[in-house]
N, CA and C atoms of all chains as a GROMACS GRO file, in nm:
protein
  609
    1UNK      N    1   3.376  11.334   2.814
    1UNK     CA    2   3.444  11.400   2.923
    1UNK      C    3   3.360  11.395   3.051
    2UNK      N    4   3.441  11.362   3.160
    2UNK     CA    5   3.342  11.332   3.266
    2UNK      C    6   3.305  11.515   3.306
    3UNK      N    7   3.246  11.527   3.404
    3UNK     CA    8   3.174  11.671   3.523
    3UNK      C    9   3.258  11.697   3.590
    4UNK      N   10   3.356  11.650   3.661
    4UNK     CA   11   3.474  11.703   3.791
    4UNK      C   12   3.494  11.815   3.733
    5UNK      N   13   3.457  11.964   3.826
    5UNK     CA   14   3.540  12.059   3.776
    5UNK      C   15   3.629  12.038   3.906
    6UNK      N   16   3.783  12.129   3.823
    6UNK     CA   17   3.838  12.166   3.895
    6UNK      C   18   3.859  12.325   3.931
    7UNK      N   19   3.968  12.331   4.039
    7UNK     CA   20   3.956  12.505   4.045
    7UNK      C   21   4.058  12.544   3.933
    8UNK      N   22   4.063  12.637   3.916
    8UNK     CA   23   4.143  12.703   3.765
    8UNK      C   24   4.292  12.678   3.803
    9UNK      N   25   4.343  12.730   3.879
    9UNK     CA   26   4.470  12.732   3.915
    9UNK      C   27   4.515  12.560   3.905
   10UNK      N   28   4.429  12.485   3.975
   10UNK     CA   29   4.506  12.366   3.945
   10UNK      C   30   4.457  12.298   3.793
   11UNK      N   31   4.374  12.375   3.753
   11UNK     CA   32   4.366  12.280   3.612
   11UNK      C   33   4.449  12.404   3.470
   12UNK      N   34   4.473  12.517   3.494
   12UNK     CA   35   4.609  12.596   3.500
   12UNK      C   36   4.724  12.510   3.447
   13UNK      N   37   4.758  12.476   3.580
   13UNK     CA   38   4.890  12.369   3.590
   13UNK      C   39   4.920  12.253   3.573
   14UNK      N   40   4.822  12.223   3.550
   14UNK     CA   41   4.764  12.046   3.512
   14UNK      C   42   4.827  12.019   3.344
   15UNK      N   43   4.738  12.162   3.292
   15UNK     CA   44   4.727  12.172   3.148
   15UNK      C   45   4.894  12.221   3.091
   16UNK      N   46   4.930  12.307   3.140
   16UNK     CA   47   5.079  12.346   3.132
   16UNK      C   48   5.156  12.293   3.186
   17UNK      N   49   5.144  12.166   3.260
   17UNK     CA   50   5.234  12.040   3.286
   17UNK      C   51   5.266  11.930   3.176
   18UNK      N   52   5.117  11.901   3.138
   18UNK     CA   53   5.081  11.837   3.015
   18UNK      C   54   5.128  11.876   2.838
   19UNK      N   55   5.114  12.007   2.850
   19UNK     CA   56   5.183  12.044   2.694
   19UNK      C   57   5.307  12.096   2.711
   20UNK      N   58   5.425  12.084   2.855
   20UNK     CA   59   5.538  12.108   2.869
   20UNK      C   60   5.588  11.956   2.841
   21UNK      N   61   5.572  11.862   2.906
   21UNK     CA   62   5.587  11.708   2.912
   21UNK      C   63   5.602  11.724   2.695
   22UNK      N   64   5.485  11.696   2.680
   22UNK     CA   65   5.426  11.701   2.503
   22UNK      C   66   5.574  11.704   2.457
   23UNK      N   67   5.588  11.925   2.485
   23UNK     CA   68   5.660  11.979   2.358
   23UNK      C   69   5.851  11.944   2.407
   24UNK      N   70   5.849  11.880   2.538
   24UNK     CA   71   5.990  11.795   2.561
   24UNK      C   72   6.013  11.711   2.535
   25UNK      N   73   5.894  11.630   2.532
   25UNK     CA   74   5.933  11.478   2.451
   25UNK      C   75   5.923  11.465   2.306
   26UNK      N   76   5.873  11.586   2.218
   26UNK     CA   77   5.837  11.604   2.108
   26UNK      C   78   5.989  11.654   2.027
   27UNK      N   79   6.064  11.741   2.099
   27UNK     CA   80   6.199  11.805   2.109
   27UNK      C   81   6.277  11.668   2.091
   28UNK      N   82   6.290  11.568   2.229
   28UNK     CA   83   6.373  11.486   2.197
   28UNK      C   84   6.353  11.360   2.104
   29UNK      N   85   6.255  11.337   2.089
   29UNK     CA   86   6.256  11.270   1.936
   29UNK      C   87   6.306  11.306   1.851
   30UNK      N   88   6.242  11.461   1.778
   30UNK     CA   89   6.317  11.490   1.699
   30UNK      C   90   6.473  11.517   1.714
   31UNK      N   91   6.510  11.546   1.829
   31UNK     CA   92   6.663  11.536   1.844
   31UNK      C   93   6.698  11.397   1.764
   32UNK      N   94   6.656  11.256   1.783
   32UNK     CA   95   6.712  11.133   1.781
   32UNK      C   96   6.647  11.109   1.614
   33UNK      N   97   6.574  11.176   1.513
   33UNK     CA   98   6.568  11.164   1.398
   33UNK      C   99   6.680  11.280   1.356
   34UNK      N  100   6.690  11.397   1.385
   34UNK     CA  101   6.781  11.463   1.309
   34UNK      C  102   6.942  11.483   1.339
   35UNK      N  103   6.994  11.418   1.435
   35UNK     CA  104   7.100  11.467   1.440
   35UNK      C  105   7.190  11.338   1.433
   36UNK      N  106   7.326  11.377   1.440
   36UNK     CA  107   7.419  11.300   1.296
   36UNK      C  108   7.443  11.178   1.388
   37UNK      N  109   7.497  11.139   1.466
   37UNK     CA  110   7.591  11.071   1.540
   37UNK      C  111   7.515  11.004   1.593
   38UNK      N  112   7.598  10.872   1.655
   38UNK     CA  113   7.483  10.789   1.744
   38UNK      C  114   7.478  10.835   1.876
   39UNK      N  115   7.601  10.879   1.981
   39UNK     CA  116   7.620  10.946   2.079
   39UNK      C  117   7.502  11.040   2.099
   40UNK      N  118   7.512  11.120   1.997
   40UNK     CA  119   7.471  11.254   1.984
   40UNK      C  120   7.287  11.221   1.985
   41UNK      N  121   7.245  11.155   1.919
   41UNK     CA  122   7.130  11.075   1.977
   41UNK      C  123   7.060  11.021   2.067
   42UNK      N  124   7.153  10.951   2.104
   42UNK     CA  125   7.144  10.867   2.282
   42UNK      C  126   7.098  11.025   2.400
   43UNK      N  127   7.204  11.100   2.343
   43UNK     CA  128   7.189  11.260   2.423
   43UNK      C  129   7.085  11.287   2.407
   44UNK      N  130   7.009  11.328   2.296
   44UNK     CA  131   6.865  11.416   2.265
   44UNK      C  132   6.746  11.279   2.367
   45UNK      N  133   6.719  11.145   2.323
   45UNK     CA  134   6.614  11.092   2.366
   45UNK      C  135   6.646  11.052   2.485
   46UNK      N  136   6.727  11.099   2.637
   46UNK     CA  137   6.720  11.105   2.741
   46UNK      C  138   6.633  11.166   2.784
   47UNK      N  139   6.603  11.290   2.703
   47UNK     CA  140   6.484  11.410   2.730
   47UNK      C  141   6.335  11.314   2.759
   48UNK      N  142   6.310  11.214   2.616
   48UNK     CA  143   6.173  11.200   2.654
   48UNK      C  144   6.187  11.119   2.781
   49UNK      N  145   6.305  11.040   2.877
   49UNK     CA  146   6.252  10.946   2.943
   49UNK      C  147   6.264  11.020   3.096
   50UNK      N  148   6.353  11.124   3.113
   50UNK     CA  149   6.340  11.219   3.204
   50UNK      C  150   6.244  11.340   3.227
   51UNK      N  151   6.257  11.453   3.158
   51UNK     CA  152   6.195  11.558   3.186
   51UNK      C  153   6.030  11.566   3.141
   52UNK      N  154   6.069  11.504   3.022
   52UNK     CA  155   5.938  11.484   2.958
   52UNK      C  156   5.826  11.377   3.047
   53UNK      N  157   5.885  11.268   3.060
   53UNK     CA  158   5.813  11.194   3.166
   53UNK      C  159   5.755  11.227   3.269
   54UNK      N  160   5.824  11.317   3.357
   54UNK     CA  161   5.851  11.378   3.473
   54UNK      C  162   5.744  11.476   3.485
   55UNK      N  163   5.731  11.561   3.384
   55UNK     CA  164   5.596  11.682   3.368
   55UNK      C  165   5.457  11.625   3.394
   56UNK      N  166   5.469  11.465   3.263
   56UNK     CA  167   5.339  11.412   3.272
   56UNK      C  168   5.308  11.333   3.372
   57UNK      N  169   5.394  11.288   3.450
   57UNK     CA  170   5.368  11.207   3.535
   57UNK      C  171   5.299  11.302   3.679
   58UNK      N  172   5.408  11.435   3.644
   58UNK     CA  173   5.287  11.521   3.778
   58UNK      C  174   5.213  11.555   3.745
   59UNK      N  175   5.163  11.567   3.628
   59UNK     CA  176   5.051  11.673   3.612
   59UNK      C  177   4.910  11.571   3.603
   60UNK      N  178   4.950  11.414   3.608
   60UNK     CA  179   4.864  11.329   3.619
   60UNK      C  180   4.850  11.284   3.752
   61UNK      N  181   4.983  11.302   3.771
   61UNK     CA  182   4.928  11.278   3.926
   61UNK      C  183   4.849  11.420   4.039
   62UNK      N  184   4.877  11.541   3.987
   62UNK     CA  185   4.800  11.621   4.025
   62UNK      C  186   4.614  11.602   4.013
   63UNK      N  187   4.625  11.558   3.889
   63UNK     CA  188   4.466  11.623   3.827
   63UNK      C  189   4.428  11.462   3.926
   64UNK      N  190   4.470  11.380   3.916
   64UNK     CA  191   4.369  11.258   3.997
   64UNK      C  192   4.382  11.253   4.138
   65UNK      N  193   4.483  11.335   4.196
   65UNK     CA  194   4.510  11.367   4.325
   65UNK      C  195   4.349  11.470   4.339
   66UNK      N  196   4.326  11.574   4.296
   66UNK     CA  197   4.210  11.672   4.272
   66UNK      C  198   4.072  11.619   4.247
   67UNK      N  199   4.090  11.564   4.134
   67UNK     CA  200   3.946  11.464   4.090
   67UNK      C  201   3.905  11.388   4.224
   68UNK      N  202   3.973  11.282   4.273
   68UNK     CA  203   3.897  11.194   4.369
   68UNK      C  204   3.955  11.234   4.525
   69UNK      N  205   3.986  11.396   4.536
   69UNK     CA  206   3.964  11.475   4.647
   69UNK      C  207   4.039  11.367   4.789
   70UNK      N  208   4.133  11.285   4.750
   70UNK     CA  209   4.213  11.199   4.824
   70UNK      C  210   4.425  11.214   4.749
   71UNK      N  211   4.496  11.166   4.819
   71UNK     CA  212   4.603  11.148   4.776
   71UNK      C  213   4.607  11.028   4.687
   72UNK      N  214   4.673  11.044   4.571
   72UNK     CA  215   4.656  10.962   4.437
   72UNK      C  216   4.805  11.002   4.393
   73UNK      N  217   4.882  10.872   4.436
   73UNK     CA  218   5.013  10.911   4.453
   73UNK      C  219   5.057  10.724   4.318
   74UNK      N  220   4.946  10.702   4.263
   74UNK     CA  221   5.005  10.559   4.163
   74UNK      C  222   5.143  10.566   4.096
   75UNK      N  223   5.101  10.711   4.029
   75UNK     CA  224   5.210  10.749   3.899
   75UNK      C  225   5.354  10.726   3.958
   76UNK      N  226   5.351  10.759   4.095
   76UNK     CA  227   5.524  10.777   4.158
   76UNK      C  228   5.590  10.624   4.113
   77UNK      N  229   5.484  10.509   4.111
   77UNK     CA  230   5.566  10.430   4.040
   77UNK      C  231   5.612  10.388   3.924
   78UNK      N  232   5.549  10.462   3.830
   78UNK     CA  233   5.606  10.464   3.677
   78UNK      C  234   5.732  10.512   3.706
   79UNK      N  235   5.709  10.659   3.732
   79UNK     CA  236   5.851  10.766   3.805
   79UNK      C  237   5.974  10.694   3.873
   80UNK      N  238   5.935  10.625   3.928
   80UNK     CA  239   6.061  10.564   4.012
   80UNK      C  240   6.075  10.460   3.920
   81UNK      N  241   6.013  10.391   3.867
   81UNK     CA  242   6.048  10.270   3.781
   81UNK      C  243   6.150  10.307   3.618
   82UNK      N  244   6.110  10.447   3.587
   82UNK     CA  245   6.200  10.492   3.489
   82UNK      C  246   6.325  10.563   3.551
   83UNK      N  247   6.261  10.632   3.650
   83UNK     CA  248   6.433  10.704   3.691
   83UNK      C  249   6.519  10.565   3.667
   84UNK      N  250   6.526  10.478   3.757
   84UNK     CA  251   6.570  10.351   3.759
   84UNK      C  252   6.610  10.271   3.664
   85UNK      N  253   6.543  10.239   3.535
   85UNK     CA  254   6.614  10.174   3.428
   85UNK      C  255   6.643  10.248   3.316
   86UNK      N  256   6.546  10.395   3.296
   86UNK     CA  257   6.659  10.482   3.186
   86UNK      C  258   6.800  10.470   3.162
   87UNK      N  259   6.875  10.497   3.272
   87UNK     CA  260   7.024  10.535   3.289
   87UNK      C  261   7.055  10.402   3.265
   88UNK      N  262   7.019  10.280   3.329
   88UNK     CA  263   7.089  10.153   3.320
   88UNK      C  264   7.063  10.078   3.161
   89UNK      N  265   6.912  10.169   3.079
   89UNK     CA  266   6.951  10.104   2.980
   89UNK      C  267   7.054  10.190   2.812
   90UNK      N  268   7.045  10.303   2.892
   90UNK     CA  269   7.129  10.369   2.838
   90UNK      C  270   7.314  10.385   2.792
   91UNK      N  271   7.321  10.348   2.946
   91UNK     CA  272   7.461  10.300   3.006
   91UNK      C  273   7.475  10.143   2.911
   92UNK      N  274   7.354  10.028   2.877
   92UNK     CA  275   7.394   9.945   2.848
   92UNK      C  276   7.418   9.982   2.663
   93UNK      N  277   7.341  10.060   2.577
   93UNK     CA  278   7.379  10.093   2.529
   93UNK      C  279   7.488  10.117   2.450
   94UNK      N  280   7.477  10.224   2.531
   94UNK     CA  281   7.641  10.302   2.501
   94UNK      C  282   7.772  10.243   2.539
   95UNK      N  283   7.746  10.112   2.613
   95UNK     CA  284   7.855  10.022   2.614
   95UNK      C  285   7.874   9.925   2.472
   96UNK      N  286   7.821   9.880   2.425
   96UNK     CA  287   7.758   9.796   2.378
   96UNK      C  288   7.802   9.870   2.206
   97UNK      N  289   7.791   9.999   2.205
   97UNK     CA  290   7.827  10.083   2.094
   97UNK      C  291   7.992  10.097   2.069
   98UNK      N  292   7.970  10.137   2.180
   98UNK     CA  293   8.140  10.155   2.187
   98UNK      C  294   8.233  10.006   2.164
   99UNK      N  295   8.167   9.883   2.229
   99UNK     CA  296   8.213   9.789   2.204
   99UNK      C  297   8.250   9.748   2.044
  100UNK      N  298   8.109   9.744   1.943
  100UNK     CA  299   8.090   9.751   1.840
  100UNK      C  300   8.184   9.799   1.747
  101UNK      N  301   8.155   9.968   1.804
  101UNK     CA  302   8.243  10.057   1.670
  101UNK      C  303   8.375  10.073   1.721
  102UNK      N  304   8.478  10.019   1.870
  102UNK     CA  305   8.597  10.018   1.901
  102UNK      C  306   8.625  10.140   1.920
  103UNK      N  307   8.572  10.282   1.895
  103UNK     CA  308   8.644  10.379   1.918
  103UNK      C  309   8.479  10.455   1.981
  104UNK      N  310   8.562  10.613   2.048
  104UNK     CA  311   8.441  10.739   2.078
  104UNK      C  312   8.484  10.827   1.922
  105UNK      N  313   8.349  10.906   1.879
  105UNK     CA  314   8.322  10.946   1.764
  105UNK      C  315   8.433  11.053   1.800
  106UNK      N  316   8.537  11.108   1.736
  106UNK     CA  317   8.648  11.198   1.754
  106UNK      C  318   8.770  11.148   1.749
  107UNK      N  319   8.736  10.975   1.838
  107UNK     CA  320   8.882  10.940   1.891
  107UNK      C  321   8.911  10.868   1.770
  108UNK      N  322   8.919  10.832   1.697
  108UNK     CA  323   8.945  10.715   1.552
  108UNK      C  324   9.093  10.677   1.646
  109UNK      N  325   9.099  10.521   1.608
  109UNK     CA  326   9.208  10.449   1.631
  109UNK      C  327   9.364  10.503   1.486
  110UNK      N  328   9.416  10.500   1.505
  110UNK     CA  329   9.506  10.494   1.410
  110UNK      C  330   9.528  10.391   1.347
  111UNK      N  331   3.634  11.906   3.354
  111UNK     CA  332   3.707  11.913   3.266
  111UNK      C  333   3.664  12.020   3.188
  112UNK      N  334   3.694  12.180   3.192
  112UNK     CA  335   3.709  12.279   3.074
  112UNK      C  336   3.760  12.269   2.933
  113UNK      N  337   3.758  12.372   2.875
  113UNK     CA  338   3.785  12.398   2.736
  113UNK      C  339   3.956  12.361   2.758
  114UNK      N  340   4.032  12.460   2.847
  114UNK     CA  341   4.194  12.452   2.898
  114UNK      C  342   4.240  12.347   2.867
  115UNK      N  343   4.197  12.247   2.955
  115UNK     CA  344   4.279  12.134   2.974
  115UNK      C  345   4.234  11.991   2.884
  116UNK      N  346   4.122  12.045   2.798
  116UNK     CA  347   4.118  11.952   2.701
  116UNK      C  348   4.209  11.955   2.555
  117UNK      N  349   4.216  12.060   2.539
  117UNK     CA  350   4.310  12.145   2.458
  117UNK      C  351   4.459  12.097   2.455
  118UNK      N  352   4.489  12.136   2.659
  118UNK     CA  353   4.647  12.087   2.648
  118UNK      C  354   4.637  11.914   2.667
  119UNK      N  355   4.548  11.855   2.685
  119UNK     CA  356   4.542  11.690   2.638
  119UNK      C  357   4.579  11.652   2.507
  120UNK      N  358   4.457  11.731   2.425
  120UNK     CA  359   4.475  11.716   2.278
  120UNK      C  360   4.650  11.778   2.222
  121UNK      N  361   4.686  11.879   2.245
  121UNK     CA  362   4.803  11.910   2.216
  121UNK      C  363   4.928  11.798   2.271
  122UNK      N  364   4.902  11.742   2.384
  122UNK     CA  365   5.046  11.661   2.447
  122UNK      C  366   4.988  11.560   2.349
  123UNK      N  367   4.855  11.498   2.309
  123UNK     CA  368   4.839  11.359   2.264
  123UNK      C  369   4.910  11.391   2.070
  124UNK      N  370   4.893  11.490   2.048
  124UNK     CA  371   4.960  11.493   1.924
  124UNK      C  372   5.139  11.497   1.952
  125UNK      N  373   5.178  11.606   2.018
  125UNK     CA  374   5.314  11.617   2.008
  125UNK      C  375   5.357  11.432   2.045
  126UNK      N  376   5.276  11.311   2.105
  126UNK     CA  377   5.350  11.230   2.163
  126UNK      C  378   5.342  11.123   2.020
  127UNK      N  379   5.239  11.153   1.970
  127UNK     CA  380   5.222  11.096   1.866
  127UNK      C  381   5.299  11.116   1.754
  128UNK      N  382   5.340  11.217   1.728
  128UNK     CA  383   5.450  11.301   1.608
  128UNK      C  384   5.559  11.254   1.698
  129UNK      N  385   5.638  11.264   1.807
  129UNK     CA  386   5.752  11.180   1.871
  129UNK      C  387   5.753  10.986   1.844
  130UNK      N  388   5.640  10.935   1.844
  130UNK     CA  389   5.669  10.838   1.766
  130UNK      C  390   5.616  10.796   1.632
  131UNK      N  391   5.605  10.902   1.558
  131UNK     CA  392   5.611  10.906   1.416
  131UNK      C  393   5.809  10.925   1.398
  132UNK      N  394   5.888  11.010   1.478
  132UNK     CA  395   6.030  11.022   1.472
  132UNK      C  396   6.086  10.895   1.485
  133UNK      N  397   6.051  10.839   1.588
  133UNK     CA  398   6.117  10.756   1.649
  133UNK      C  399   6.096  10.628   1.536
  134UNK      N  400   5.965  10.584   1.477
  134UNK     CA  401   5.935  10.531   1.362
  134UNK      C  402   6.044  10.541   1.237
  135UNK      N  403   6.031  10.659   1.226
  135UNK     CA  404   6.115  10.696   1.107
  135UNK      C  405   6.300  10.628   1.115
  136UNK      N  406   6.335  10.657   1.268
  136UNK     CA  407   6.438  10.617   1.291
  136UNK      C  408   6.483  10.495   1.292
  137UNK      N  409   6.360  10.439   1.334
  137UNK     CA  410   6.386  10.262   1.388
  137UNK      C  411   6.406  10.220   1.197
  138UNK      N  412   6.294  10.253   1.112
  138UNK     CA  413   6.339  10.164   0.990
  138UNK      C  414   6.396  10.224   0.917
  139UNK      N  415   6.474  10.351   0.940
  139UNK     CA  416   6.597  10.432   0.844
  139UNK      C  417   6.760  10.403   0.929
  140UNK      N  418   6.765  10.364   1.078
  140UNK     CA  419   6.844  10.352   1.142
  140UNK      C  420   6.979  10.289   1.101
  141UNK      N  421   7.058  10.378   1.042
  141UNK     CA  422   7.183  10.301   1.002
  141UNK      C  423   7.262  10.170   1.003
  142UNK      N  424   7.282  10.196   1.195
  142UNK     CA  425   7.286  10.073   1.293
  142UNK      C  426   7.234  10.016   1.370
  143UNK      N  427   7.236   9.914   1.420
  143UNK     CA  428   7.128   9.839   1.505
  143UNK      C  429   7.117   9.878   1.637
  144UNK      N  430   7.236   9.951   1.695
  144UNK     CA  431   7.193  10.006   1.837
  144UNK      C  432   7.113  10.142   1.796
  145UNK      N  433   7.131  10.255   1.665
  145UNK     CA  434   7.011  10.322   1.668
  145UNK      C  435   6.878  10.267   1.677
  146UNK      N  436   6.865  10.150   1.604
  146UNK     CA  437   6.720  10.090   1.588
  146UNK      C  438   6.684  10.051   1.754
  147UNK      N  439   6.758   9.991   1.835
  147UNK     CA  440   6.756   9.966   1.965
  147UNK      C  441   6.699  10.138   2.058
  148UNK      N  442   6.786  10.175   2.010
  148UNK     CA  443   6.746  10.318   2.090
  148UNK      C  444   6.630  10.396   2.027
  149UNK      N  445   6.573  10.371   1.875
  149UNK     CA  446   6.455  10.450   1.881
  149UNK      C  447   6.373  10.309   1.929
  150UNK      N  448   6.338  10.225   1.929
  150UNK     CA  449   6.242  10.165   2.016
  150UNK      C  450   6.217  10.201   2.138
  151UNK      N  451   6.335  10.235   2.191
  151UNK     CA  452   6.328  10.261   2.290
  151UNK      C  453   6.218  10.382   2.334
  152UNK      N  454   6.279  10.490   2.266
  152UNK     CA  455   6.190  10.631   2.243
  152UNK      C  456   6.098  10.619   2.204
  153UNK      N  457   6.045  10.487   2.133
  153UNK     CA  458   5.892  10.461   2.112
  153UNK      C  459   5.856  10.429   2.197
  154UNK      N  460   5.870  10.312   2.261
  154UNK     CA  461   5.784  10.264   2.346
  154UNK      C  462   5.735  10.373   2.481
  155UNK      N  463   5.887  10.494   2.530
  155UNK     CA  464   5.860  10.561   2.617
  155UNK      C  465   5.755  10.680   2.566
  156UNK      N  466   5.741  10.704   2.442
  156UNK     CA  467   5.629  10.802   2.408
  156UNK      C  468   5.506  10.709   2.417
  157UNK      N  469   5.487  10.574   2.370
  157UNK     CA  470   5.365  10.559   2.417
  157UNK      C  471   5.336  10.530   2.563
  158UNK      N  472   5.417  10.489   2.661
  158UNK     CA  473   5.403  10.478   2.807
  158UNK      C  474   5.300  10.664   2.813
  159UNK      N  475   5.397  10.756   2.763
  159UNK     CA  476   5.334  10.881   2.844
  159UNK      C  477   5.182  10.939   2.768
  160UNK      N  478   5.161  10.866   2.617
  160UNK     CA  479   5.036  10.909   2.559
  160UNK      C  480   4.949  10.783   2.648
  161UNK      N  481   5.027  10.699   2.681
  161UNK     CA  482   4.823  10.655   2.748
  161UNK      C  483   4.854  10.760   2.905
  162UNK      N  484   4.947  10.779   2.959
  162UNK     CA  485   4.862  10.852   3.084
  162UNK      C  486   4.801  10.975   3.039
  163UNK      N  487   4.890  11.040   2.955
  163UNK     CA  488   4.773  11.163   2.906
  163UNK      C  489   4.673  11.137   2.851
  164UNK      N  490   4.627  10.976   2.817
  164UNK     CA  491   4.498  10.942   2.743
  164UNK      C  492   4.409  10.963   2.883
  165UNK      N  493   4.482  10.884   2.982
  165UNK     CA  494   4.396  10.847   3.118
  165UNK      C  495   4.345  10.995   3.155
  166UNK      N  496   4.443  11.072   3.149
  166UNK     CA  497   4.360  11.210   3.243
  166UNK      C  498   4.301  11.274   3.151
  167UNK      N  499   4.293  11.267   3.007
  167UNK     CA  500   4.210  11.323   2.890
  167UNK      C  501   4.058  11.259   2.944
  168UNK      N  502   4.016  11.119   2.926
  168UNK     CA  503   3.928  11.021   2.988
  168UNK      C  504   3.887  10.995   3.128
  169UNK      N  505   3.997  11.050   3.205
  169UNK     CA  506   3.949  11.077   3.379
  169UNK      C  507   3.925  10.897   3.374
  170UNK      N  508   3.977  10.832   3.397
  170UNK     CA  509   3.978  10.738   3.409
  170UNK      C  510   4.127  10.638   3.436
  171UNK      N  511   4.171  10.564   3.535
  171UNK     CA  512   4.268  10.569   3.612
  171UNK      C  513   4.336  10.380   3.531
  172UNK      N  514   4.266  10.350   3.458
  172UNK     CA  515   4.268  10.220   3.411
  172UNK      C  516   4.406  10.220   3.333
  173UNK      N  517   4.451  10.339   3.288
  173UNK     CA  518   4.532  10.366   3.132
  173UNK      C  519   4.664  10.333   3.218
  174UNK      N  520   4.717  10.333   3.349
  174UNK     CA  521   4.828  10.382   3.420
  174UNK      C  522   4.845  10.222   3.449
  175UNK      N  523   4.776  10.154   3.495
  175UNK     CA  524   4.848   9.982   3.459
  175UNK      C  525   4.907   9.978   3.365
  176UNK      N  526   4.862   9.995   3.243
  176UNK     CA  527   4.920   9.936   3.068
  176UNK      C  528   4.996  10.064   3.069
  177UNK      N  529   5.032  10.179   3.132
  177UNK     CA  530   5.158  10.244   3.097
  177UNK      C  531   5.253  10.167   3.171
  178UNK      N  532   5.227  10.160   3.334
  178UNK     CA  533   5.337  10.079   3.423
  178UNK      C  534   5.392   9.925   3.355
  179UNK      N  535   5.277   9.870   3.267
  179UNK     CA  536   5.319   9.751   3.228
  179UNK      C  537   5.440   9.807   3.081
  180UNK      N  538   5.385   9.868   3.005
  180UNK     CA  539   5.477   9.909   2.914
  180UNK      C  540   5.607  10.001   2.934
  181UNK      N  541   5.621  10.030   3.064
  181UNK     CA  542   5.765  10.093   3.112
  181UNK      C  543   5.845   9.993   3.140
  182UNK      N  544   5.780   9.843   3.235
  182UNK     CA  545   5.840   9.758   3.235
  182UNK      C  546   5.894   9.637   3.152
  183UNK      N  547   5.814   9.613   3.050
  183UNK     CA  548   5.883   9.559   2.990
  183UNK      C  549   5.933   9.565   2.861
  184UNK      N  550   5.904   9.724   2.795
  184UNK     CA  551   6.014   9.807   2.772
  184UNK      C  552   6.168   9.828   2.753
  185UNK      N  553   6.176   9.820   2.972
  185UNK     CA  554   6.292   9.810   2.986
  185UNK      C  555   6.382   9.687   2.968
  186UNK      N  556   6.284   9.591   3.003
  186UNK     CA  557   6.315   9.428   3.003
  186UNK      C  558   6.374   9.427   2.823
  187UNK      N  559   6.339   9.489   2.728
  187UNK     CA  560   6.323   9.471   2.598
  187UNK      C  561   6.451   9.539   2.589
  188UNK      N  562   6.439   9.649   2.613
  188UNK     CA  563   6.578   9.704   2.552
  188UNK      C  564   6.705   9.682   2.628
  189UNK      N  565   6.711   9.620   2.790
  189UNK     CA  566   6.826   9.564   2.839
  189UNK      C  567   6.870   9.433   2.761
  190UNK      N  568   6.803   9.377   2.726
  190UNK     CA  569   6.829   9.208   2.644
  190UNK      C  570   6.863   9.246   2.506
  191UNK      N  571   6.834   9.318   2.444
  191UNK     CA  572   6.878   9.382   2.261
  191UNK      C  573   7.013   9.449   2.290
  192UNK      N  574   7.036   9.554   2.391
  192UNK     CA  575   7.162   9.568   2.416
  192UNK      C  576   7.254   9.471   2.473
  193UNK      N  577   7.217   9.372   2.565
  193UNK     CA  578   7.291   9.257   2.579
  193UNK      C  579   7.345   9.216   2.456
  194UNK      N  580   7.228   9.161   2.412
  194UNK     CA  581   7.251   9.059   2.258
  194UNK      C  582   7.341   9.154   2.176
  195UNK      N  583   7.323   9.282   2.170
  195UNK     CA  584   7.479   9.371   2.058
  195UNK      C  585   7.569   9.371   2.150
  196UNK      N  586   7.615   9.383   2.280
  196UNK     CA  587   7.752   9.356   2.324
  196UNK      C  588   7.816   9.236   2.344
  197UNK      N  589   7.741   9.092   2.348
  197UNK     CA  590   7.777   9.009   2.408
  197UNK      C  591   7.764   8.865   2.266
  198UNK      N  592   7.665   8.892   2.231
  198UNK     CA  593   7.602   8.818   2.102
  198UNK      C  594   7.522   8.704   2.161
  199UNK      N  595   7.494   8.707   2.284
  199UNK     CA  596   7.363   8.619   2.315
  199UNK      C  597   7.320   8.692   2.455
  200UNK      N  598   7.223   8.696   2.465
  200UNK     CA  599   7.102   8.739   2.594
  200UNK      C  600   7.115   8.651   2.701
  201UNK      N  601   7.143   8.542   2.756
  201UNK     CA  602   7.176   8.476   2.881
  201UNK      C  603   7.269   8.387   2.862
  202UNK      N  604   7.383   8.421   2.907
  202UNK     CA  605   7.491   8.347   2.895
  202UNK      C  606   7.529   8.205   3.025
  203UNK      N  607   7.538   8.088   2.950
  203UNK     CA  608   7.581   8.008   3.058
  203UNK      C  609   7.696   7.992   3.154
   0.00000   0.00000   0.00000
């Protein structure tokens, strides 16, 4: 472990950015092992590529913003690079499913 | 770096690790092939976020290339596997 201290408050929030990120992306996994449906899946592991992402990505970009006492703004491009293809590969997905199985889980064809 | 925030390192680096132990489980129990498509997916994005929490565990800024590289082609990975299940080939002439 390197010497940088920080002040409490931001290493506070650093740390409770970090095990919020954790226990959201930890949530939507297990969403996408336990629950029945494929839909219903696709739903739960949106979590890790949004919110969950989203925590760790500030709270990393905080603590190295702090550490080298300059603006340390890298992470915004992971961030923008997932906002960006989550949805589009999700959307391809769930096209792609629906194509497959011909119907939405409820609607059965007759 | 305090006791605090080594703690909540160590805690996010397990929960990300047990998220792709799930996602594991899913990919080779996965009914259908777009589940197997979609827990890769959820793998690969849990390891994108365990190396940056590796990087600020390590204070060291190196880990955030090989996450940016593994977000990208990632995505590159799972747009072409969903191609290939809707279409039945990845670049069509």
């Amino acid at each position: 472990m390197n010497a940088i201290s920080l002040p409490a408050w931001a290493e506070l929030l650093v740390a409770v950015l970090l095990a919020a990120g954790g226990v959201i992306a930890l949530i939507g996994s297990a969403g996408l092992l336990r629950l029945a449906d494929f839909f219903q899946r696709l739903h739960a592991s949106t979590l890790v590529n949004t919110l969950g992402a989203l925590c760790v990505l500030a709270g990393s970009m905080l603590f190295f913003t702090l550490t080298a006492r300059r603006l340390v703004l890298h992470e915004i491009l992971i961030a923008l690079l997932v906002a960006l293809t989550a949805p589009v590969a999700s959307m391809l997905l769930a096209r792609a499913t629906l194509y497959r199985t011909g119907h939405l889980p409820g609607h059965e064809r007759s | 770096m305090t006791n605090l925030l080594a703690w909540a390192g160590a805690f996010a680096t397990l929960c990300f690790t047990a998220g792709m132990g799930c996602a594991a489980i899913r990919l080779l129990k996965g009914p259908s092939a777009q589940d197997r498509v979609l827990a890769l997916e959820v793998f690969y994005s849990n390891a994108m976020l365990l190396l940056v929490v590796l990087g600020v565990r390590l204070g060291s800024t190196l880990y955030f290339e090989i996450a940016l590289l593994i977000a990208l082609f990632g995505f590159v990975g799972t747009a072409a596997m969903a191609k290939f299940l809707l279409r039945g080939e990845v670049i069509e002439p």
